[in-house]
C-alpha positions in Angstrom: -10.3 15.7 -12.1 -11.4 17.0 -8.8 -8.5 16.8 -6.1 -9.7 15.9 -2.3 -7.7 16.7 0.7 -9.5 15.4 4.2 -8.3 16.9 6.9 -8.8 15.0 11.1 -9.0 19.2 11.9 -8.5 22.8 10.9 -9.7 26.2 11.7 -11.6 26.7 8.4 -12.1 24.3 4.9 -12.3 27.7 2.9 -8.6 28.9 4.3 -7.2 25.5 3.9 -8.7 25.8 0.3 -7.3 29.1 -0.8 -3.9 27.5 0.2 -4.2 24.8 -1.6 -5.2 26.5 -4.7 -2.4 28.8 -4.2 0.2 26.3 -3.8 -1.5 23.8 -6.7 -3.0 26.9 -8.9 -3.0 24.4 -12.1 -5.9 22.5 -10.3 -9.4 24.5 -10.8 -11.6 21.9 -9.0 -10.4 21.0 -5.2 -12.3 19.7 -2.6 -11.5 20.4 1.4 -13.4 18.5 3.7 -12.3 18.2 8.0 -13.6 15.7 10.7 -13.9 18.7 12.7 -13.4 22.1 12.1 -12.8 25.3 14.6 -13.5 28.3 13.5 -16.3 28.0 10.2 -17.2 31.3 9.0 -21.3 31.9 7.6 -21.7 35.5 5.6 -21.3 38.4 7.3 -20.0 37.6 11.0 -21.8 34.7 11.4 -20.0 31.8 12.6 -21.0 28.0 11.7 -21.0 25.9 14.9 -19.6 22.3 14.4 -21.4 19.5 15.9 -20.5 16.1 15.9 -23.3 15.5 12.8 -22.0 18.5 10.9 -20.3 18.2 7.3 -17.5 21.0 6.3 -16.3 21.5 3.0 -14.7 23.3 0.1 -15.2 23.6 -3.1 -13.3 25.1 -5.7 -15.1 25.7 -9.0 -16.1 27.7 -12.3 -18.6 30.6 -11.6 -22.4 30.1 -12.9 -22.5 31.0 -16.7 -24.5 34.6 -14.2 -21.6 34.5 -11.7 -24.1 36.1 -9.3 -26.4 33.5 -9.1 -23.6 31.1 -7.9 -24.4 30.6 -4.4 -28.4 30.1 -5.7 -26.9 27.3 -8.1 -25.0 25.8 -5.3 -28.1 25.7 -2.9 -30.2 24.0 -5.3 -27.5 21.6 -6.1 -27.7 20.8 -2.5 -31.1 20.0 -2.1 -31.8 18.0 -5.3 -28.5 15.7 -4.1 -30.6 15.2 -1.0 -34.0 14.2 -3.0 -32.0 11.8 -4.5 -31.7 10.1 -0.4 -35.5 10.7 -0.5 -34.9 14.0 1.7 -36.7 17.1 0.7 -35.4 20.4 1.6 -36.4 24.1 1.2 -34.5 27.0 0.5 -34.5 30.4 1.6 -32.6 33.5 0.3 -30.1 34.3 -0.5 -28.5 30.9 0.7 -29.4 28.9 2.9 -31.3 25.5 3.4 -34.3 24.2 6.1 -35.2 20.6 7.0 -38.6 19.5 7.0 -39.4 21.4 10.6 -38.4 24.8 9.8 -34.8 24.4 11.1 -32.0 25.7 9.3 -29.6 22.5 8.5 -27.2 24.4 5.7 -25.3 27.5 5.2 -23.2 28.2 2.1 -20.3 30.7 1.5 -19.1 31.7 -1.6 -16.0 33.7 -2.6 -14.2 34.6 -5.2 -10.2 34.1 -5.8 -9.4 35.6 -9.3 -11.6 33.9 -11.5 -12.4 30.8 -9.3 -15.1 30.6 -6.7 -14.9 28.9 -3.7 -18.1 27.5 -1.9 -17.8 26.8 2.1 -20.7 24.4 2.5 -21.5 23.6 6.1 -24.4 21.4 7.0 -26.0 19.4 9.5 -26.9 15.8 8.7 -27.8 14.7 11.9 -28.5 17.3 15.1 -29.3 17.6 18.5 -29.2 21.5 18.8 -32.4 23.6 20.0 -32.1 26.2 17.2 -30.4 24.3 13.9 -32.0 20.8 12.7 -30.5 17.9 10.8 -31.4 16.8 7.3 -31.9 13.4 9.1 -33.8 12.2 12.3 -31.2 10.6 14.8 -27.5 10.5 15.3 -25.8 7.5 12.9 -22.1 6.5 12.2 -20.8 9.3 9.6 -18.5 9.1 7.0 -17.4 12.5 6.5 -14.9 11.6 3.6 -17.0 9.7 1.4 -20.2 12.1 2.3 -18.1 15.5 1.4 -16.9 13.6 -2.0 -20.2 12.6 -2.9 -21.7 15.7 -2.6 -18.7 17.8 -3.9 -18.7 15.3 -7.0 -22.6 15.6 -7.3 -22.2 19.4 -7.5 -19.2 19.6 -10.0 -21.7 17.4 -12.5 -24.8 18.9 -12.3 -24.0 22.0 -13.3 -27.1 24.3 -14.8 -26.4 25.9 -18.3 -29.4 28.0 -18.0 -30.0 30.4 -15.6 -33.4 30.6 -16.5 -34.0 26.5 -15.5 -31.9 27.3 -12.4 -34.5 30.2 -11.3 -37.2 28.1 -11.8 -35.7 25.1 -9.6 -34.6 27.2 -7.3 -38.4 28.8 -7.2 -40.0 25.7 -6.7 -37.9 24.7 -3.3 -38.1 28.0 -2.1 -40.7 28.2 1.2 -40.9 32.1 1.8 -41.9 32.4 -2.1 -45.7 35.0 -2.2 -44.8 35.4 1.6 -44.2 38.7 3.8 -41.0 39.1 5.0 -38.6 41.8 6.2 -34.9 42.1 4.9 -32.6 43.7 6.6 -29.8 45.3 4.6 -26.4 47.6 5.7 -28.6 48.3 8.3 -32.2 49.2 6.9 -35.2 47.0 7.0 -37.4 46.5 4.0 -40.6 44.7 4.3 -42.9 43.3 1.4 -44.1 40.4 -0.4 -41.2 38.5 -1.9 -42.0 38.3 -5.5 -39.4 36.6 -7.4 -35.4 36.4 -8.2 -34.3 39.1 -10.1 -31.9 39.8 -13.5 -29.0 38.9 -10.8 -30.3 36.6 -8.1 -31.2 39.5 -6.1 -34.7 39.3 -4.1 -37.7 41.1 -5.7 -39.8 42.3 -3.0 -43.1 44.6 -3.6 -43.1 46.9 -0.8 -45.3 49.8 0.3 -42.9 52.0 -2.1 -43.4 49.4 -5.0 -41.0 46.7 -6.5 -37.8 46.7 -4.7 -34.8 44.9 -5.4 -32.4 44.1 -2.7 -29.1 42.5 -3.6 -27.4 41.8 0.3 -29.3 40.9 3.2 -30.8 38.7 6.2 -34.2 37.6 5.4 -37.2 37.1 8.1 -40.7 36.1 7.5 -43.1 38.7 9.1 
């Protein structure tokens, strides 16, 4: 049974989370979702800015049956509960998601407490910012409760029991897939055609050097 706490505001869903499963540890699959949250963390030091067409949640769940392709499982799981609204998205490594015009409309975070993860997903369903899109075109009255359930719920029963089935999903909505990009990781940049997820979700790029595998990073298109 999947808990839901909706919160009217709080600095982050994935701290609120870790609380939670803290204070209630006998409950493995919790979902925090906010009307409007303060201070939403991407990877790294990236922050997620909240606008008013932007959904936060958190997720508490198992691992993938390869924990490190649980953030790739999570992304695809994204996108195919969107083609379900007849909205096709594309991802992009290691985990994030574009609309239909290039923009970027979802970021995911995942961490790991013990032997649970916990996914921060923040995305856009509607935007009016120059740089990040929305999944859809124009503002509309949102429902964040119902739409963080739907999606959480979605998630938590679509699981993939093959990793192999999950890399080739993932393969097919990914846009950069044969293309040239650079990837810049603890500070080097490595440019090459990317080639294919490897043995542990990491990106397979064929470089000048040959086949590189890079397991961290920012990626570009060149």
């Amino acid at each position: 049974m999947m808990m839901h706490l909706h919160l009217n505001e709080c600095d982050s869903t994935q701290d609120v989370l870790k609380e939670q499963l803290r204070k209630e540890p006998q409950h493995r699959t919790y979902l925090v979702s906010c009307e409007n949250q303060l201070k939403g963390r991407g990877r790294g030091d990236h922050i997620w800015e909240n606008m008013p067409g932007t959904l936060c949640l958190s997720l508490s769940h198992d691992p993938h049956i390869t924990p490190s392709f649980t953030a790739l499982e999570i992304s695809v799981l994204v996108a195919r509960f969107f083609e379900k609204k007849g909205q096709r998205l594309k991802l992009k490594w290691p985990n994030d998601l574009y609309n239909q015009h290039g923009q970027k409309c979802c970021g995911i975070l995942v961490q790991n407490s013990q032997d649970i993860m916990m996914t921060g997903i923040g995305l856009n369903l509607f935007s009016d910012h120059p740089e990040f899109g929305g999944i859809y075109e124009g503002a509309f009255e949102l429902d964040k409760k119902n739409w963080a359930s739907d999606l959480a719920e979605f998630i938590i029963t679509h699981r993939y029991t093959s990793t192999p089935d999950l890399i080739n999903d993932w393969e097919l909505r990914c846009f950069h897939l044969g293309a040239e990009v650079r990837i810049l990781e603890n500070g080097e940049e490595f440019r090459g055609k990317f080639e294919r997820l490897g043995e542990h979700g990491e990106a397979v790029l064929m470089t000048s050097h040959g086949e590189t595998h890079l397991y961290n990073g920012s990626l570009r298109i060149v």
